[in-house]
C-alpha positions as a LaTeX table, in Angstrom:
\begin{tabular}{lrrr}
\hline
Residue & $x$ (\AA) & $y$ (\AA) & $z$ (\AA) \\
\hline
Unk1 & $-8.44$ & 5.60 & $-10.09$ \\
Unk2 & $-10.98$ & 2.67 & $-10.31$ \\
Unk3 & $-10.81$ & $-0.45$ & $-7.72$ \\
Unk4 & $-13.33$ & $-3.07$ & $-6.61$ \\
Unk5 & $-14.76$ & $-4.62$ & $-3.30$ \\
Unk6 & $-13.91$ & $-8.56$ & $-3.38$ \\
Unk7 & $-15.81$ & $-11.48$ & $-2.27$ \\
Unk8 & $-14.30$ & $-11.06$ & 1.34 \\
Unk9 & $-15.29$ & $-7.40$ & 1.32 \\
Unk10 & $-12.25$ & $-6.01$ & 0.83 \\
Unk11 & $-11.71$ & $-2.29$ & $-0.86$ \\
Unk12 & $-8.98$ & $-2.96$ & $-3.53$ \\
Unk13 & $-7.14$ & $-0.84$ & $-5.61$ \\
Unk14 & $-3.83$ & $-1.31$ & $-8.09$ \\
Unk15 & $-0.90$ & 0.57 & $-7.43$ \\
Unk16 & 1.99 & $-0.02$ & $-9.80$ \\
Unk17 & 5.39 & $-0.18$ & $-7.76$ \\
Unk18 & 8.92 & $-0.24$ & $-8.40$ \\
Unk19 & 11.93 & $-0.30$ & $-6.17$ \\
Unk20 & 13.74 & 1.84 & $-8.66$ \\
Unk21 & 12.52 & 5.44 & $-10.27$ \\
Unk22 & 13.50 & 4.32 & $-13.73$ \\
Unk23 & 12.40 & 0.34 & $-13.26$ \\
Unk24 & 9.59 & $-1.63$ & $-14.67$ \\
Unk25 & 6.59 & $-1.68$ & $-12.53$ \\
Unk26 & 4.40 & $-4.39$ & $-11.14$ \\
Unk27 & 0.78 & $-3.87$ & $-10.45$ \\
Unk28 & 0.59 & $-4.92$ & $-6.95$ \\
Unk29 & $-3.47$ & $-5.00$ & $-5.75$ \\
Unk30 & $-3.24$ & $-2.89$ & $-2.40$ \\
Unk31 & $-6.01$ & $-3.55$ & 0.11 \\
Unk32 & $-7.48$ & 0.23 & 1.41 \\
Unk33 & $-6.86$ & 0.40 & 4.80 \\
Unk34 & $-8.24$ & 3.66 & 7.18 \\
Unk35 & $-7.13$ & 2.18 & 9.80 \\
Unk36 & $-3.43$ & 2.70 & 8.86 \\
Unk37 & $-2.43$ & 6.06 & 8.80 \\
Unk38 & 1.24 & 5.33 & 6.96 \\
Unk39 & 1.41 & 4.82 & 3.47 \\
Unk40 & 2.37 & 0.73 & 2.10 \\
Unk41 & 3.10 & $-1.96$ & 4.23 \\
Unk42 & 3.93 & $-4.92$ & 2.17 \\
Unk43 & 4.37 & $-8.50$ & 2.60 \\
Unk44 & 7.98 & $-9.64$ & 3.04 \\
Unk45 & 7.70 & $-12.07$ & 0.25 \\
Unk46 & 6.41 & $-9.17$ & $-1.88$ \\
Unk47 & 9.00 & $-6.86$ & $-0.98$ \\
Unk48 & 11.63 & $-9.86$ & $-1.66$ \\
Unk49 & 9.71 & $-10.23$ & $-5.14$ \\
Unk50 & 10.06 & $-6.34$ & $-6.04$ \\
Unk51 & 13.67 & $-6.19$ & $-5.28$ \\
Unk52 & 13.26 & $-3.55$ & $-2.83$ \\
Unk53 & 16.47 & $-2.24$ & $-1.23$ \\
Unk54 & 15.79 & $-1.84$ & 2.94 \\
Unk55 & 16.53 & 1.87 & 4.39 \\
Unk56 & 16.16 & 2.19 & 7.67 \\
Unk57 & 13.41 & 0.34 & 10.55 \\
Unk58 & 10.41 & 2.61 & 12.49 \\
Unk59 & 8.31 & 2.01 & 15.49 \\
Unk60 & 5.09 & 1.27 & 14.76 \\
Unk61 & 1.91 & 1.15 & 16.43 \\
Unk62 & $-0.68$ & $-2.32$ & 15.54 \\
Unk63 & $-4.19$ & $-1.71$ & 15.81 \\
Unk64 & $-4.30$ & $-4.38$ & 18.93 \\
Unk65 & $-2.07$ & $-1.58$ & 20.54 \\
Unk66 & 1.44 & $-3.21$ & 20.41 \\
Unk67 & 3.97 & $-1.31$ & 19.15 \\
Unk68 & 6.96 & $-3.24$ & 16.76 \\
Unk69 & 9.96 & $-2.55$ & 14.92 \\
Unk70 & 8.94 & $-3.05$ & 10.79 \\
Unk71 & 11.90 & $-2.81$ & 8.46 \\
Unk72 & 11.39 & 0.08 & 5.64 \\
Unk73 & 12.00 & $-0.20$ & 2.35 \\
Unk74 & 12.55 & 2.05 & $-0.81$ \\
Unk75 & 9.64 & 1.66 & $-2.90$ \\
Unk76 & 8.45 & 3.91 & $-6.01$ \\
Unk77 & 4.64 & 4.25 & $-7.15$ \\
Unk78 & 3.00 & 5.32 & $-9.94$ \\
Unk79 & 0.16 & 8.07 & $-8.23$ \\
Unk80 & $-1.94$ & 9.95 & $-10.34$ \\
Unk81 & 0.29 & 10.88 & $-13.00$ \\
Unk82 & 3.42 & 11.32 & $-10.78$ \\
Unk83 & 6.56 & 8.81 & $-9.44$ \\
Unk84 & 6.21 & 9.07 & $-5.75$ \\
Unk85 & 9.00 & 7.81 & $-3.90$ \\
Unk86 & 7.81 & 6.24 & 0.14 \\
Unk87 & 9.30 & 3.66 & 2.34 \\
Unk88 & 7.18 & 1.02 & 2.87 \\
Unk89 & 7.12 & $-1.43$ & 5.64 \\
Unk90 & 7.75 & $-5.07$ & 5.41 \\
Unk91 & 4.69 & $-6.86$ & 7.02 \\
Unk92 & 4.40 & $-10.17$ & 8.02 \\
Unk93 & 0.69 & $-9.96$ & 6.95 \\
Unk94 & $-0.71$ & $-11.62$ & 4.18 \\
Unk95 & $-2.01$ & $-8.75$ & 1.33 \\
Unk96 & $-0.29$ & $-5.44$ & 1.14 \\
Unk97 & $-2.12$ & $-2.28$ & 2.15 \\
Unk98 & $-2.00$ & 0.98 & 1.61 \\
Unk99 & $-3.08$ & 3.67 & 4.44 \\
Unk100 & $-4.44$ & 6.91 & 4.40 \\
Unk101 & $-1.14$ & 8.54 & 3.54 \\
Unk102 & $-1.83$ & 7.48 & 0.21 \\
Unk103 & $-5.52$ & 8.82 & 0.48 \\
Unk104 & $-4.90$ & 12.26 & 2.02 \\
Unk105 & $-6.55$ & 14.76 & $-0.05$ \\
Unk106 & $-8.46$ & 12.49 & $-2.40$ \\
Unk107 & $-12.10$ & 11.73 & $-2.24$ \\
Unk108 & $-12.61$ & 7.81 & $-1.76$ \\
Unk109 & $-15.81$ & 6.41 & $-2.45$ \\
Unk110 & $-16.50$ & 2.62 & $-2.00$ \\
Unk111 & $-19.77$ & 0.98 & $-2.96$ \\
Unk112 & $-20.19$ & $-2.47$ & $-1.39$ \\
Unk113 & $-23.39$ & $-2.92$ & $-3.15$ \\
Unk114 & $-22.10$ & $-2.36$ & $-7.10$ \\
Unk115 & $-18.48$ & $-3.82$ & $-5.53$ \\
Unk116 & $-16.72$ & $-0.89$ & $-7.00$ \\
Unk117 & $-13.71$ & 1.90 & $-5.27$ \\
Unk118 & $-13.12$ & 5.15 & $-6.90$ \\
Unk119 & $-10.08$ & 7.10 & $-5.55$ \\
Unk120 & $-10.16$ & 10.50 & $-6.99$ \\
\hline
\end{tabular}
């Protein structure tokens, strides 16, 4: 899986996500977060947008060390080959990311100087 680094030095990727198995997916450009060790939190508007249905709400812990409720919502993605069915938390932050759920088991190698992310 091929991404890029943008002009604000982010590492970017495209995940294609549904908020049914069978339903037409949307390329939605995920912002590679380490930091993050769940797997999608996505903007509210975004998860309006998708049409995904809400499940349930978990305590999470923000980097600044504050810990929140985040709704969680049934989301579907397109990973490699396989539909791979997650909850992903609404965010009141402005680009979606994905966390190192996502990356477990995969190399990642981002190259700031050719601006390119390769998730294999």
């Amino acid at each position: 899986m091929k991404g890029f680094v943008d002009e604000s030095l982010r590492a970017l990727l495209r995940a294609p996500l549904s908020a049914s198995r069978a339903g037409s997916r949307t390329d939605m450009v995920v912002w590679i977060d380490t930091a993050f060790n769940g797997g999608l939190a996505i903007p509210r508007k975004q998860v309006s947008e998708l049409g995904l249905v809400k499940e349930s709400s978990a305590e999470a812990i923000l980097a600044d060390g504050r810990s929140v409720e985040l709704e969680t919502f049934a989301c579907f993605v397109d990973w490699f080959g396989d539909c791979y069915e997650t909850q992903a938390a609404a965010s009141e932050g402005e680009y979606p990311l994905l966390g190192t759920m996502f990356l477990d088991g995969r190399r990642l190698d981002i190259n700031y100087a050719a601006k390119t992310v390769e998730l294999t």
